[in-house]
C-alpha positions as CSV (number, residue, x, y, z in Angstrom):
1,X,26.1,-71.0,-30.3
2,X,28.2,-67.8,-31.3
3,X,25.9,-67.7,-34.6
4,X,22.9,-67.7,-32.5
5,X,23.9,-65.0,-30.0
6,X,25.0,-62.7,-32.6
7,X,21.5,-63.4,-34.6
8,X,19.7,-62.6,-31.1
9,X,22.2,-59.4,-30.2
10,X,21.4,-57.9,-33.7
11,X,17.7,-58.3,-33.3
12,X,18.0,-56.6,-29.7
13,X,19.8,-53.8,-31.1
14,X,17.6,-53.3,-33.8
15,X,14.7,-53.4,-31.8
16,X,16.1,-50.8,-29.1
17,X,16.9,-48.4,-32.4
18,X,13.4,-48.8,-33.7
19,X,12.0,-47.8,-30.7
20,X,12.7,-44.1,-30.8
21,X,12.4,-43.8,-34.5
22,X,8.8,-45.0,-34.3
23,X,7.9,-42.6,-31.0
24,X,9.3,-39.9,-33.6
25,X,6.9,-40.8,-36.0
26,X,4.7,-37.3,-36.9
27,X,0.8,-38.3,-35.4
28,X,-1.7,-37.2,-38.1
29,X,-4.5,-35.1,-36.6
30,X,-7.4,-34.2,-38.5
31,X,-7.3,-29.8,-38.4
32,X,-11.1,-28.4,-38.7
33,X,-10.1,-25.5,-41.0
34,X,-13.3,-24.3,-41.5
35,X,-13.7,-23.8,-37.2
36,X,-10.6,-22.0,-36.9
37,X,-11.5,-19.6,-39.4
38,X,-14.7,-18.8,-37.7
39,X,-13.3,-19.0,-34.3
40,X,-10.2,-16.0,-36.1
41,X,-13.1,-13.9,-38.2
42,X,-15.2,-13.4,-34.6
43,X,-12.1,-12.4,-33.1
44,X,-11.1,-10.0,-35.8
45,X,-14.2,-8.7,-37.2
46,X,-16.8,-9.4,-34.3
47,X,-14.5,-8.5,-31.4
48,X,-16.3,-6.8,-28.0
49,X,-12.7,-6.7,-26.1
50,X,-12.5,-2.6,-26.6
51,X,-16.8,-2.1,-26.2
52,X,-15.9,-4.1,-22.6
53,X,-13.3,-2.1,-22.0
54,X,-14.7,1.4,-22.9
55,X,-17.5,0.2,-20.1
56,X,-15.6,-0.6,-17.3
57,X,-12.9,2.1,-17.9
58,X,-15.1,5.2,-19.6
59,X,-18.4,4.5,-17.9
60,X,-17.4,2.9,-14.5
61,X,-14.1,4.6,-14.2
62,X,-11.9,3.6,-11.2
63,X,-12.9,0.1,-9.6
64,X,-11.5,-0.2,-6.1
65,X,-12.4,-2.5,-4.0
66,X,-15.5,-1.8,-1.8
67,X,-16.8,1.3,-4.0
68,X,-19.6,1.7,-5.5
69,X,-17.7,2.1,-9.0
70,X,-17.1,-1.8,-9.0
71,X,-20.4,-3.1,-7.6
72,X,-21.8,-1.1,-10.9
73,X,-19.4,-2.5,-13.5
74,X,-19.7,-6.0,-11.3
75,X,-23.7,-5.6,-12.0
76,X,-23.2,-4.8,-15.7
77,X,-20.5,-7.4,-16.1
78,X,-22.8,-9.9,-14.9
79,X,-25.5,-9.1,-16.8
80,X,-23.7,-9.0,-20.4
81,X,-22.4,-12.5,-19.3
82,X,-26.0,-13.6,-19.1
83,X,-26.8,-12.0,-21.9
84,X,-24.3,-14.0,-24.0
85,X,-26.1,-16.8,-22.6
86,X,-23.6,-18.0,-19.8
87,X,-24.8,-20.3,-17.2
88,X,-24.3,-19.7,-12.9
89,X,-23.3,-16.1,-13.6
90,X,-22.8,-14.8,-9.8
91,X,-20.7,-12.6,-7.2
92,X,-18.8,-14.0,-4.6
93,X,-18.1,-12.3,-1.3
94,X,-15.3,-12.1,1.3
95,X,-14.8,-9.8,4.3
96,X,-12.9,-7.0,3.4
97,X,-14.0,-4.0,5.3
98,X,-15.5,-0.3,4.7
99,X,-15.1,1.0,1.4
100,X,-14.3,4.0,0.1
101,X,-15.3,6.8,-3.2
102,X,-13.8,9.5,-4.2
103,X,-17.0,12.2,-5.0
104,X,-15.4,15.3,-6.0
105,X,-11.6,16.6,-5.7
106,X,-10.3,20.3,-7.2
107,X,-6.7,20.9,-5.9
108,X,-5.6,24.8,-7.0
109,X,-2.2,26.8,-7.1
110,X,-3.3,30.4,-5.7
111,X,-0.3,32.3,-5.1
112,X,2.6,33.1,-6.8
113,X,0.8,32.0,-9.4
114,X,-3.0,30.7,-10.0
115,X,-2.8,27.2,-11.5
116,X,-4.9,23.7,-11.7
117,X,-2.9,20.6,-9.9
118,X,-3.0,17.3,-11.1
119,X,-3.9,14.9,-8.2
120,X,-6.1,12.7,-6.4
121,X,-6.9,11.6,-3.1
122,X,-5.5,8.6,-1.4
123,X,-8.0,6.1,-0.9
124,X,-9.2,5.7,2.5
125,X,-8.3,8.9,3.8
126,X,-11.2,12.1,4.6
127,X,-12.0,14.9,2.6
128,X,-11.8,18.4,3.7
129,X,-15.8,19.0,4.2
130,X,-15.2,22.1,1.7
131,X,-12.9,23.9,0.0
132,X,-9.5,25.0,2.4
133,X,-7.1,27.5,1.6
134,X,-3.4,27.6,3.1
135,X,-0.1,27.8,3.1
136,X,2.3,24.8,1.4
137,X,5.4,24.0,3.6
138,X,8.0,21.8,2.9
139,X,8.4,19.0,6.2
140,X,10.1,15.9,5.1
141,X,10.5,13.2,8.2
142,X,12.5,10.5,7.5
143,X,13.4,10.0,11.6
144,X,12.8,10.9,15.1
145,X,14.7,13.8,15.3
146,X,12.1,15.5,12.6
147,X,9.1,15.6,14.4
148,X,10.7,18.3,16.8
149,X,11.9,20.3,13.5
150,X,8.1,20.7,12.8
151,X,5.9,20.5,15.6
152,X,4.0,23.7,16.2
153,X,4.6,25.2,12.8
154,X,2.5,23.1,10.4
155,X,-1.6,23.6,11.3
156,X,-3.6,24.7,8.7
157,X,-0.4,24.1,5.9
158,X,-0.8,21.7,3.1
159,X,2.8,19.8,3.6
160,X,4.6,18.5,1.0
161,X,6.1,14.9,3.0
162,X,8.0,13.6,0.2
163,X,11.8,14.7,-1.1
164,X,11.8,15.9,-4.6
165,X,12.9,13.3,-7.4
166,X,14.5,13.6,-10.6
167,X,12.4,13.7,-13.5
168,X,14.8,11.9,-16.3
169,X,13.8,13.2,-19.9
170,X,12.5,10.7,-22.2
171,X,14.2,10.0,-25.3
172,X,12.9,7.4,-26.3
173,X,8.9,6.2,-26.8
174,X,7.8,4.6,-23.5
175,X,6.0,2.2,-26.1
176,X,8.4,-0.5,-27.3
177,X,7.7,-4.0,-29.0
178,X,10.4,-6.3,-28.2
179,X,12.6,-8.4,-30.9
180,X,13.1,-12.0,-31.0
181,X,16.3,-11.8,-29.8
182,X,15.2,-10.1,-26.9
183,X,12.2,-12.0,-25.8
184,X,14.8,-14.9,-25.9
185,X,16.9,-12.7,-23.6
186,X,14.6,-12.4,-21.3
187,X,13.7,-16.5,-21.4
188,X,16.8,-17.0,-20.3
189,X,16.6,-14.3,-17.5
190,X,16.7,-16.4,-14.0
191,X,13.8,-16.1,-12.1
192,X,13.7,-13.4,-9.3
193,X,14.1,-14.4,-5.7
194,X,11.5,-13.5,-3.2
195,X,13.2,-10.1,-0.9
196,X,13.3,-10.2,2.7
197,X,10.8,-8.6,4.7
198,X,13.8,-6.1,5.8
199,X,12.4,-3.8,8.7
200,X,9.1,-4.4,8.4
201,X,7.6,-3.8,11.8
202,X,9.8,-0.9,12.3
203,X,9.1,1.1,9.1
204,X,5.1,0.2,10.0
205,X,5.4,1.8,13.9
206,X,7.4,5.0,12.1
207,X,4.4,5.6,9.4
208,X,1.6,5.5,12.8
209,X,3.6,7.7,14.4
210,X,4.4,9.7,11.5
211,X,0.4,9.9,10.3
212,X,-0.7,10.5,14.1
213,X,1.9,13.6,14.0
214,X,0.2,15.0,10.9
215,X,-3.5,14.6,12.8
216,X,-2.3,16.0,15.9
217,X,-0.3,18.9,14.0
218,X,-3.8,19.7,12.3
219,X,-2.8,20.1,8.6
220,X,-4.7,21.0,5.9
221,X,-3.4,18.0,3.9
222,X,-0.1,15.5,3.2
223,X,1.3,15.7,0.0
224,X,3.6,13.6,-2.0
225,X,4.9,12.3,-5.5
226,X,3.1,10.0,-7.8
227,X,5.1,7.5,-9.7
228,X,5.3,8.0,-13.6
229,X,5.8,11.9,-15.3
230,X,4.1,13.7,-18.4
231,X,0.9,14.0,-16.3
232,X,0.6,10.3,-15.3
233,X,-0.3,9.7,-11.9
234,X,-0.1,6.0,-9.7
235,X,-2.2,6.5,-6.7
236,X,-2.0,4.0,-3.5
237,X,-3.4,4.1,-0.6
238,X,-1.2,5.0,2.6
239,X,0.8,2.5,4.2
240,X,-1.0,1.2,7.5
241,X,-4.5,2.3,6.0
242,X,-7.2,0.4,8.0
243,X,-10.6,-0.4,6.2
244,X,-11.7,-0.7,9.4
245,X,-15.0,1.1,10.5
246,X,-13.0,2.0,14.0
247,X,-9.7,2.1,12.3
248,X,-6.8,4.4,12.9
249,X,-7.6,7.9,11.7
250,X,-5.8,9.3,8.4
251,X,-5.2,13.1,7.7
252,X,-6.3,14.0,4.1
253,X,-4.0,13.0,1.9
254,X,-3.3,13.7,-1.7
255,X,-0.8,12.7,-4.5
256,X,0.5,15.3,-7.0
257,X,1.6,14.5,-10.5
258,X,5.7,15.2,-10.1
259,X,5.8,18.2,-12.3
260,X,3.1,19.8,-10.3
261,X,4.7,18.8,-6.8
262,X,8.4,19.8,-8.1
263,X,7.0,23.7,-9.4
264,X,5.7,24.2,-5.5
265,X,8.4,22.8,-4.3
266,X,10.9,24.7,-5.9
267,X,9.3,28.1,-5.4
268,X,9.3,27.1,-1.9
269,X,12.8,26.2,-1.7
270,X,13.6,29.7,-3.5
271,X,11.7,31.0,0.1
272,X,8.8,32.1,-2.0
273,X,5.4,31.3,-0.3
274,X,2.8,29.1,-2.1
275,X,-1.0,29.0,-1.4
276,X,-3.3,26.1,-2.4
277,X,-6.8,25.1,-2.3
């Protein structure tokens, strides 16, 4: 009997060590060498990624939603798909509200000193029906107690609503290809956790009342600071902006590339006057 069980334990065990060894076993697939050179020599000979692009960004320019910009590059888009021979090429549609186009901005420094201003126009605010000259005035409000600093002293001024931020010098090329080691870094990074809404509501009433001071003030415009330096500006749209046809009305409202918005500032702080356009 113990000759038996030892015979049967030793096939067991050999059976249970087999098992993995043969799911290890390398499965042979056959590799069509001759498709994925075609499939790489259309991607690197025959590419149409920078023609696409050179559409949509040269020729159509800024897409936001709701202007006329991205129905146009939606039309084109839709017809090169068809033209490629793609099937059930269509739009889709959603409710989203009154859109928006910027048709012409020119933003000037007059006085000390005549200079261009790189800006643009926050979406979903008016225009000025013209050009506007005045005054630039420096009227940061951060709380309650700052709408009595200002009232009565801002119509007709172009304000400048934002603190001025340091501009750290660059050093080093913005452009930067990561290494192996620190892709591998950044695999083992946790994933970040969702923030808390914080004040939400509160910070939301602040910015209506804020925006309906700057209407009932009548300013020319709102300023502020764009993200990113060396010319490069990020536009949004104010906070609280409806798309609404009846919506809450906006001031006009414009974002200034930070070396622009810091040089009026500055010669404002020094208690020399600027004029813009």
């Amino acid at each position: 009997m113990t000759t038996h069980r030892t015979c049967a334990l030793t096939a067991v065990i050999a059976i249970l060590i087999g098992l993995p060894l043969a799911a290890d076993w390398p499965v042979t697939e056959a590799i069509d060498l001759d498709a994925v050179y075609r499939i790489k020599d259309e991607g690197l000979q025959h590419s149409k990624v920078m023609d696409i692009e050179s559409y949509l960004t040269d020729v159509y320019g800024p897409r936001l939603t709701g202007s006329p910009n991205i129905k146009e590059a939606a039309d084109w888009a839709q017809k090169t798909m068809r033209d490629w021979g793609l099937a059930n090429v269509h739009l889709e549609t959603w409710p989203f509200g009154r859109g928006w186009q910027n048709q012409r901005f020119v933003a000037l420094a007059m006085t000390p000193r005549a200079y261009p201003l790189i800006g643009y126009p926050k979406a979903w605010t008016p225009g000025t029906n013209g050009a506007i000259t005045g005054e630039a005035v420096i009227a940061v409000i951060d709380d309650e107690k700052d709408f009595d600093t200002y009232r009565g002293k801002l119509r007709g001024k172009f304000v400048l609503s934002s603190a001025m931020r340091e501009v750290a010098p660059l050093f080093l090329p913005p452009g930067h290809r990561y290494t192996d080691e620190e892709l591998t870094d950044l695999g083992r990074q946790p994933a970040a956790t969702g923030r808390g809404r914080g004040n939400f509501q509160g910070n939301a009433d602040f910015n209506r009342k804020k925006t309906q001071f700057w209407i009932d003030e009548g300013v020319a415009a709102v300023l502020d600071i764009g993200r990113g330096d060396g010319g490069i500006v990020f536009v949004q749209s104010p906070p609280g902006v409806s798309r609404e046809p009846n919506g809450r009305p906006q001031p006009t409202q414009v974002t200034l590339a930070v070396e622009h918005y810091g040089r009026i500032y500055r010669t404002l702080d020094k208690k020399i006057p600027v004029t813009l356009q």
